[in-house]
N, CA, C and O atoms as a Maestro MAE file, in Angstrom:
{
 s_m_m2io_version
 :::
 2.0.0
}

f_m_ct {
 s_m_title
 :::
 protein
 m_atom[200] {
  # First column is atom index #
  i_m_mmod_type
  r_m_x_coord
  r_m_y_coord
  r_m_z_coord
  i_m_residue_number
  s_m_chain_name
  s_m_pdb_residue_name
  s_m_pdb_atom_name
  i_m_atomic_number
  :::
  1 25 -29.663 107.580 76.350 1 A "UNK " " N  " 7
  2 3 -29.431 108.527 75.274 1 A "UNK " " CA " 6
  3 2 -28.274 108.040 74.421 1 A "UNK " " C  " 6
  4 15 -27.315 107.527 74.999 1 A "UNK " " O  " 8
  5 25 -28.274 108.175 72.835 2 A "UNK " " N  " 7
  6 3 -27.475 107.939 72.028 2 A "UNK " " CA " 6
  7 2 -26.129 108.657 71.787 2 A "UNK " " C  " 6
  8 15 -26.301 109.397 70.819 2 A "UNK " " O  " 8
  9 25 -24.907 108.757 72.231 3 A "UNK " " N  " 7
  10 3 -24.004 109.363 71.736 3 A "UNK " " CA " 6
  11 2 -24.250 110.137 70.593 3 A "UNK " " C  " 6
  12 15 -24.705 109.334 69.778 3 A "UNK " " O  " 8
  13 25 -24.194 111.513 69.954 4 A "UNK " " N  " 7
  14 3 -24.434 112.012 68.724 4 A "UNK " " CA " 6
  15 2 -25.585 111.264 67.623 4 A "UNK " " C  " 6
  16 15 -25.592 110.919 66.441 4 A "UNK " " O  " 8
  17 25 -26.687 111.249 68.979 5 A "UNK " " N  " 7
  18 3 -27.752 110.967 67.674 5 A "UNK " " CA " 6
  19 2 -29.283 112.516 67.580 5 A "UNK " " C  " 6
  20 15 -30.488 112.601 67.344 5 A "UNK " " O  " 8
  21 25 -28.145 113.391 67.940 6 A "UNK " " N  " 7
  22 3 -29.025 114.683 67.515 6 A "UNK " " CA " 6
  23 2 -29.599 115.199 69.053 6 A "UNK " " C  " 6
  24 15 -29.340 116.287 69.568 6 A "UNK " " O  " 8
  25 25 -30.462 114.095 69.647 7 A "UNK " " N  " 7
  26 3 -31.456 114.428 70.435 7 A "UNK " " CA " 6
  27 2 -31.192 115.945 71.059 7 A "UNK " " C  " 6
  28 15 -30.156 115.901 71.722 7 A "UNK " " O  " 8
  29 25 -31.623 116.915 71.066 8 A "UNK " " N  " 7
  30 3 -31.461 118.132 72.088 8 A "UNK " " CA " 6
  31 2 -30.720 119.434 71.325 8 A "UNK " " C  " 6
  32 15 -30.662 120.573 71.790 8 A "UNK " " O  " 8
  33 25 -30.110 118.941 69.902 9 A "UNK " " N  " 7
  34 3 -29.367 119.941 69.090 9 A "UNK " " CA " 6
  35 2 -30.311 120.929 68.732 9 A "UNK " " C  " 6
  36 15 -31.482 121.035 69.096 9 A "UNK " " O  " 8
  37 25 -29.671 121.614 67.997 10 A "UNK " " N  " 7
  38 3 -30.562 123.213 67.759 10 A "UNK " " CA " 6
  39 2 -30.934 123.114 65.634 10 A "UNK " " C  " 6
  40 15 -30.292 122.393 64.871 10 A "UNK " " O  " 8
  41 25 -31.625 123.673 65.385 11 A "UNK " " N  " 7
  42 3 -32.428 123.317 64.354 11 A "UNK " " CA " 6
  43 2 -31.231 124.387 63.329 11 A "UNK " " C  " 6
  44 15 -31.040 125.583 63.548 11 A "UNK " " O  " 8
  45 25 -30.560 123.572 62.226 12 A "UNK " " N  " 7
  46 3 -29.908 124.285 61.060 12 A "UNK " " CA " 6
  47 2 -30.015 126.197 61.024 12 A "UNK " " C  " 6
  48 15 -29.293 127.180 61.191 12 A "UNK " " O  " 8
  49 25 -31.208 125.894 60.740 13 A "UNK " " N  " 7
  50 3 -32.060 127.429 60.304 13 A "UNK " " CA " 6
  51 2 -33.338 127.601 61.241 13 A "UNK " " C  " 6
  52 15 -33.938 126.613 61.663 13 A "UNK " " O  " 8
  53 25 -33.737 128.945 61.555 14 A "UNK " " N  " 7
  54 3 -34.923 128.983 62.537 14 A "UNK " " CA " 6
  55 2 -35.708 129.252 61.471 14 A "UNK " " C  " 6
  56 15 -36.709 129.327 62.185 14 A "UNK " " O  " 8
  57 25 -36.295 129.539 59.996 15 A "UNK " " N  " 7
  58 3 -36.589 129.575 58.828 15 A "UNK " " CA " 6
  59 2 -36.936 128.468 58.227 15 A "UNK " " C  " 6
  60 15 -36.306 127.418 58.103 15 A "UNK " " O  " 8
  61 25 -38.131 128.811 57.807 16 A "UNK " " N  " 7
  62 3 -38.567 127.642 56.841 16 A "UNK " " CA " 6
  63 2 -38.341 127.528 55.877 16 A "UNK " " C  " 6
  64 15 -38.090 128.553 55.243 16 A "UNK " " O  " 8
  65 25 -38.299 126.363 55.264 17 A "UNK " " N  " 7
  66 3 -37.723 126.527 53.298 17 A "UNK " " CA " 6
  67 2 -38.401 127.392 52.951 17 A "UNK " " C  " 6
  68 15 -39.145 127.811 53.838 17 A "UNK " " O  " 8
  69 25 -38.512 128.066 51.619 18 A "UNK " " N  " 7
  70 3 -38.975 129.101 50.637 18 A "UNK " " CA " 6
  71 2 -40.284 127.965 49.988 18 A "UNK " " C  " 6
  72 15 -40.201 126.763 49.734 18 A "UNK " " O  " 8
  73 25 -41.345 128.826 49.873 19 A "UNK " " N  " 7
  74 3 -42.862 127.945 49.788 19 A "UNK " " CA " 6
  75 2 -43.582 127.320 50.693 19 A "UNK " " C  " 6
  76 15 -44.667 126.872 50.321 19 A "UNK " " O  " 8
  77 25 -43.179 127.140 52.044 20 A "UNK " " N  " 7
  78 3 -43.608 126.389 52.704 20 A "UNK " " CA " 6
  79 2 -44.449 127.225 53.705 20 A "UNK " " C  " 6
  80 15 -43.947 128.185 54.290 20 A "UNK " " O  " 8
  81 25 -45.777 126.832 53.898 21 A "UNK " " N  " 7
  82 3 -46.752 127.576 54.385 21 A "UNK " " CA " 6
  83 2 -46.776 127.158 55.678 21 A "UNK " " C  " 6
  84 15 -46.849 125.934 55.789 21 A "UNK " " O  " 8
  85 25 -46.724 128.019 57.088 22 A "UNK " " N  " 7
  86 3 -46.449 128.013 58.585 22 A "UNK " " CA " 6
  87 2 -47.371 128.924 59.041 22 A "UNK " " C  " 6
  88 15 -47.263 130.129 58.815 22 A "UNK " " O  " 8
  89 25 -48.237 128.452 59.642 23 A "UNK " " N  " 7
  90 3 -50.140 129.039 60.443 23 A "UNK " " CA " 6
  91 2 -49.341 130.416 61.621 23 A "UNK " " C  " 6
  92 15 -48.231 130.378 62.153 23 A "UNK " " O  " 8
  93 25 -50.112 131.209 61.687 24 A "UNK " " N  " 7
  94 3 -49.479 132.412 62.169 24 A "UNK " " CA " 6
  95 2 -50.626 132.332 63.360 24 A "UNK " " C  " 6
  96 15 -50.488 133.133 64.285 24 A "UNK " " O  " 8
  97 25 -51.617 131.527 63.395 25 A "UNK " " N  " 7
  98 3 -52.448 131.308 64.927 25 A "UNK " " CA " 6
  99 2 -53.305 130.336 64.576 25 A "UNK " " C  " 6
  100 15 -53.699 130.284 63.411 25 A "UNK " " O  " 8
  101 25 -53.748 129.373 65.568 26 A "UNK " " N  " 7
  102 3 -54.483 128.468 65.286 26 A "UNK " " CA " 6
  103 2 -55.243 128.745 66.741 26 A "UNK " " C  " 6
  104 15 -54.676 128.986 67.806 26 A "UNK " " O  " 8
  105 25 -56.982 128.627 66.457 27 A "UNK " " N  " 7
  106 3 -57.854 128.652 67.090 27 A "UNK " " CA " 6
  107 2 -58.214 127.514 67.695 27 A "UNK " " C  " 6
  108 15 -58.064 126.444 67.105 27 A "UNK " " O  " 8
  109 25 -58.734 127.572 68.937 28 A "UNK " " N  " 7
  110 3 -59.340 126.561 69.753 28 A "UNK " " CA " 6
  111 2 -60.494 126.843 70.220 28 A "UNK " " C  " 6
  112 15 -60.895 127.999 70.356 28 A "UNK " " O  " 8
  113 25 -61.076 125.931 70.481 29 A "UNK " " N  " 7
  114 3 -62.353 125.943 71.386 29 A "UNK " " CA " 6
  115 2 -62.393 125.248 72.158 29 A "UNK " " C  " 6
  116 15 -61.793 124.182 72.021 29 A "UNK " " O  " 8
  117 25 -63.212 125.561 73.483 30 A "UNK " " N  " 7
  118 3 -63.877 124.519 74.994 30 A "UNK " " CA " 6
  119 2 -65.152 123.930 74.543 30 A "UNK " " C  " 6
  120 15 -66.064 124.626 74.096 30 A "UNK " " O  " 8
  121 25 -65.220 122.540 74.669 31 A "UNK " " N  " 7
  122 3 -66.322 121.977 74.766 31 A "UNK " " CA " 6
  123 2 -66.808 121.486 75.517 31 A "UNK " " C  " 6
  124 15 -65.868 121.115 76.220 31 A "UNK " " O  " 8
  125 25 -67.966 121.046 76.117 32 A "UNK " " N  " 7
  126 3 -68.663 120.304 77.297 32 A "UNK " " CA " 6
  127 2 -68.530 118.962 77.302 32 A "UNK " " C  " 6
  128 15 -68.195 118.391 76.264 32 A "UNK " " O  " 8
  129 25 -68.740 118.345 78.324 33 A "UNK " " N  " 7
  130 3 -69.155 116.844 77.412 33 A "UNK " " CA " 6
  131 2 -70.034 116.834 76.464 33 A "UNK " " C  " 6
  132 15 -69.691 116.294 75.412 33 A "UNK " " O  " 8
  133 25 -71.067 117.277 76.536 34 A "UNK " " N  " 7
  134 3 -72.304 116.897 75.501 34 A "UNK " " CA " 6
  135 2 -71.987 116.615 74.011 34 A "UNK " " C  " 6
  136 15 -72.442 115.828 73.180 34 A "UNK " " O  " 8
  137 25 -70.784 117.811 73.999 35 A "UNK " " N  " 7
  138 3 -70.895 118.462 72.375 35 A "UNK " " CA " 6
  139 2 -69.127 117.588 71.933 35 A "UNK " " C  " 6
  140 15 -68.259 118.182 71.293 35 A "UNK " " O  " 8
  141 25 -68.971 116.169 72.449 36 A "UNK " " N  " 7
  142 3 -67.629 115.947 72.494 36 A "UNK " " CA " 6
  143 2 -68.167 114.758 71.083 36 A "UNK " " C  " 6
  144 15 -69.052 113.902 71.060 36 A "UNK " " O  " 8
  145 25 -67.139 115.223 70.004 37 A "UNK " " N  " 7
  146 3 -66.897 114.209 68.778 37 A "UNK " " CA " 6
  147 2 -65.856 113.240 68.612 37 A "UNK " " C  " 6
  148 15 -64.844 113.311 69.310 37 A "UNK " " O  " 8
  149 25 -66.016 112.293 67.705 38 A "UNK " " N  " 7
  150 3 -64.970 111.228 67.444 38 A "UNK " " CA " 6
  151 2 -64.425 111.518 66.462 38 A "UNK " " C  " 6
  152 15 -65.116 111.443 65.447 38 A "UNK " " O  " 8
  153 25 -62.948 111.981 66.301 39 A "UNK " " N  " 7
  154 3 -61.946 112.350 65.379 39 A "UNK " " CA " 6
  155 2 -60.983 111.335 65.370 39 A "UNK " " C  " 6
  156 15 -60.318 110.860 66.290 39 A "UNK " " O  " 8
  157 25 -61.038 110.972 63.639 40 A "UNK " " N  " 7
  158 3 -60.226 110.397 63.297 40 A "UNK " " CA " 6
  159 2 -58.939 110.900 62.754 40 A "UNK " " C  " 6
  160 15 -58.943 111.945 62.104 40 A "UNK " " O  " 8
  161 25 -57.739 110.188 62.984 41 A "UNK " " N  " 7
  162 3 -56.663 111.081 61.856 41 A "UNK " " CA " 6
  163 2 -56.056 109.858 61.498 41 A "UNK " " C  " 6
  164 15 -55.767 108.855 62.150 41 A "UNK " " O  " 8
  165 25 -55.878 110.298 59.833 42 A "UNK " " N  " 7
  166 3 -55.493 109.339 59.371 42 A "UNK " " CA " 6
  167 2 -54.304 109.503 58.702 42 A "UNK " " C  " 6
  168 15 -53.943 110.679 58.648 42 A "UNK " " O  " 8
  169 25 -53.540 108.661 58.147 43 A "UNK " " N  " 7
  170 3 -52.183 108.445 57.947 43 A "UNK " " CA " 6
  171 2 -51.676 108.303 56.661 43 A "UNK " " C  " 6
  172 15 -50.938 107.331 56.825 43 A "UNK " " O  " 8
  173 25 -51.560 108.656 55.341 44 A "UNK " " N  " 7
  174 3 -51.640 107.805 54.068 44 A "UNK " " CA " 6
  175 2 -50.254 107.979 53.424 44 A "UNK " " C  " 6
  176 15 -49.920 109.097 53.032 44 A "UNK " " O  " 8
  177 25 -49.309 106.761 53.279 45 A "UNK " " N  " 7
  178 3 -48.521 107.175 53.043 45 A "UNK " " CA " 6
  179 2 -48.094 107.138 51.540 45 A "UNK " " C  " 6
  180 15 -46.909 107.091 51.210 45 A "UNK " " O  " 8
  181 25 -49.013 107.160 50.751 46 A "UNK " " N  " 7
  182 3 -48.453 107.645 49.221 46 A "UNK " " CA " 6
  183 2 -49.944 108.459 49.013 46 A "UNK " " C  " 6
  184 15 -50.982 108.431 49.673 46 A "UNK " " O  " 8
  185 25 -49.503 109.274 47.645 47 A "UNK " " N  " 7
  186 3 -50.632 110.096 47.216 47 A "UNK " " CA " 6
  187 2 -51.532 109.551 46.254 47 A "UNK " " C  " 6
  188 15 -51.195 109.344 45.088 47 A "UNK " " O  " 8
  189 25 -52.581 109.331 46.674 48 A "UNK " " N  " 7
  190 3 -53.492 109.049 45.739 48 A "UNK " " CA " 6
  191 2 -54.914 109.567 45.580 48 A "UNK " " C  " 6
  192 15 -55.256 110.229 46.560 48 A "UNK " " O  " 8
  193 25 -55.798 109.466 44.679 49 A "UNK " " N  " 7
  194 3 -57.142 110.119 44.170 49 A "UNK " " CA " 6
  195 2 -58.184 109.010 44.632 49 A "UNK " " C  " 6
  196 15 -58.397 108.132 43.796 49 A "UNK " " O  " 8
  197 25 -58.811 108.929 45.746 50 A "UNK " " N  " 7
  198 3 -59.996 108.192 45.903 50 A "UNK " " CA " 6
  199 2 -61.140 108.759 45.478 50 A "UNK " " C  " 6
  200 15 -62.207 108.155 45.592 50 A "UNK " " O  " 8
  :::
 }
 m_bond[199] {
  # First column is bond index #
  i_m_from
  i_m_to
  i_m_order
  :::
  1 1 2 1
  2 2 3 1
  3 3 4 2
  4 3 5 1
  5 5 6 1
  6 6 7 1
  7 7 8 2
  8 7 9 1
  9 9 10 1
  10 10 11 1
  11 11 12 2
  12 11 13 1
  13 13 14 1
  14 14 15 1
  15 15 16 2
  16 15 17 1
  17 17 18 1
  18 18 19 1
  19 19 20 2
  20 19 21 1
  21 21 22 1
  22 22 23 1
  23 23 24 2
  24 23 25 1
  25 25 26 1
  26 26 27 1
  27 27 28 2
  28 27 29 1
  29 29 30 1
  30 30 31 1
  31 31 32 2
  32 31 33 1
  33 33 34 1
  34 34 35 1
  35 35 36 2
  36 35 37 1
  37 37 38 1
  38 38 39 1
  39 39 40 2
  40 39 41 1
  41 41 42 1
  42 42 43 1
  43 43 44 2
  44 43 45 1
  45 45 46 1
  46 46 47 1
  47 47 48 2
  48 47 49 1
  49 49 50 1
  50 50 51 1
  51 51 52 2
  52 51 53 1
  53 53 54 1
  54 54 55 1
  55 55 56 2
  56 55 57 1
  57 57 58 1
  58 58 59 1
  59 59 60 2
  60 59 61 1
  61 61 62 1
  62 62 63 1
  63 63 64 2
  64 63 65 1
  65 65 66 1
  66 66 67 1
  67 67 68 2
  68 67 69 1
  69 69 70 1
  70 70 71 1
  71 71 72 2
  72 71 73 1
  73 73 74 1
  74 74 75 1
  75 75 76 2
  76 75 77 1
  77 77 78 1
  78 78 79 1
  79 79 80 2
  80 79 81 1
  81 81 82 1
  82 82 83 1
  83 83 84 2
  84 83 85 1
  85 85 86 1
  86 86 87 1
  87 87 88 2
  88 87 89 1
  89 89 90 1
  90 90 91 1
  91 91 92 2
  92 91 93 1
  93 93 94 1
  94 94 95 1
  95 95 96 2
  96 95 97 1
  97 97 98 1
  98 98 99 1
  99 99 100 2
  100 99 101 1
  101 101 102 1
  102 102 103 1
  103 103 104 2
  104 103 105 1
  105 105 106 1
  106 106 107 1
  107 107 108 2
  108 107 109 1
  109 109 110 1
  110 110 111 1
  111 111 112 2
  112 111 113 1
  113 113 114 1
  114 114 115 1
  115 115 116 2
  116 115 117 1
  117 117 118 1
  118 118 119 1
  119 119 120 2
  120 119 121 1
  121 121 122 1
  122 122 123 1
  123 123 124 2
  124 123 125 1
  125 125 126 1
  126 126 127 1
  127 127 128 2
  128 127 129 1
  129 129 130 1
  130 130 131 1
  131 131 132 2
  132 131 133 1
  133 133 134 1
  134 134 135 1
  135 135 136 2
  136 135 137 1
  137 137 138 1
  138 138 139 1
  139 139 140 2
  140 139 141 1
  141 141 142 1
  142 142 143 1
  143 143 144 2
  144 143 145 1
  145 145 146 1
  146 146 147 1
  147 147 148 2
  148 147 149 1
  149 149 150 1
  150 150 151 1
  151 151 152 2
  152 151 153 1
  153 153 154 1
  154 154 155 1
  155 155 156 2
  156 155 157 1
  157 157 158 1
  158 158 159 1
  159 159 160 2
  160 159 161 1
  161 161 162 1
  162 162 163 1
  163 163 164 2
  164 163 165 1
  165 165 166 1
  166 166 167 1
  167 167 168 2
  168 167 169 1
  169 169 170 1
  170 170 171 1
  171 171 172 2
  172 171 173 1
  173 173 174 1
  174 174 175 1
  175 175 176 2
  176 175 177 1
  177 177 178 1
  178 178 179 1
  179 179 180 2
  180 179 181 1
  181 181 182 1
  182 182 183 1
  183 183 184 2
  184 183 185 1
  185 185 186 1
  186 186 187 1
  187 187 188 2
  188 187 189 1
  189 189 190 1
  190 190 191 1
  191 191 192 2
  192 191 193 1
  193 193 194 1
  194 194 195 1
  195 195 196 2
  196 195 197 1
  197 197 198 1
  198 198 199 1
  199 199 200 2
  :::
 }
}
């Protein structure tokens, strides 16, 4: 562990900036094997229009 490099500190504000949209429940589901898909996630790091 780093001398004062944060790890384990407590967060400024328990509040999110002003505009910033935070999910109030997110749903799950059980699947079988049968019904199991390949999800990709992808990464993009500038914004652009494909």
């Amino acid at each position: 562990m780093v001398q004062g490099g944060g790890a384990g500190s407590m967060p400024r504000s328990s509040r999110p900036p002003d505009g910033t949209t935070v999910p109030v429940a997110i749903e799950t589901e059980q699947r079988g094997e049968a019904e199991i898909e390949t999800v990709y996630n992808l990464h993009v790091e500038t914004h652009s229009n494909y």
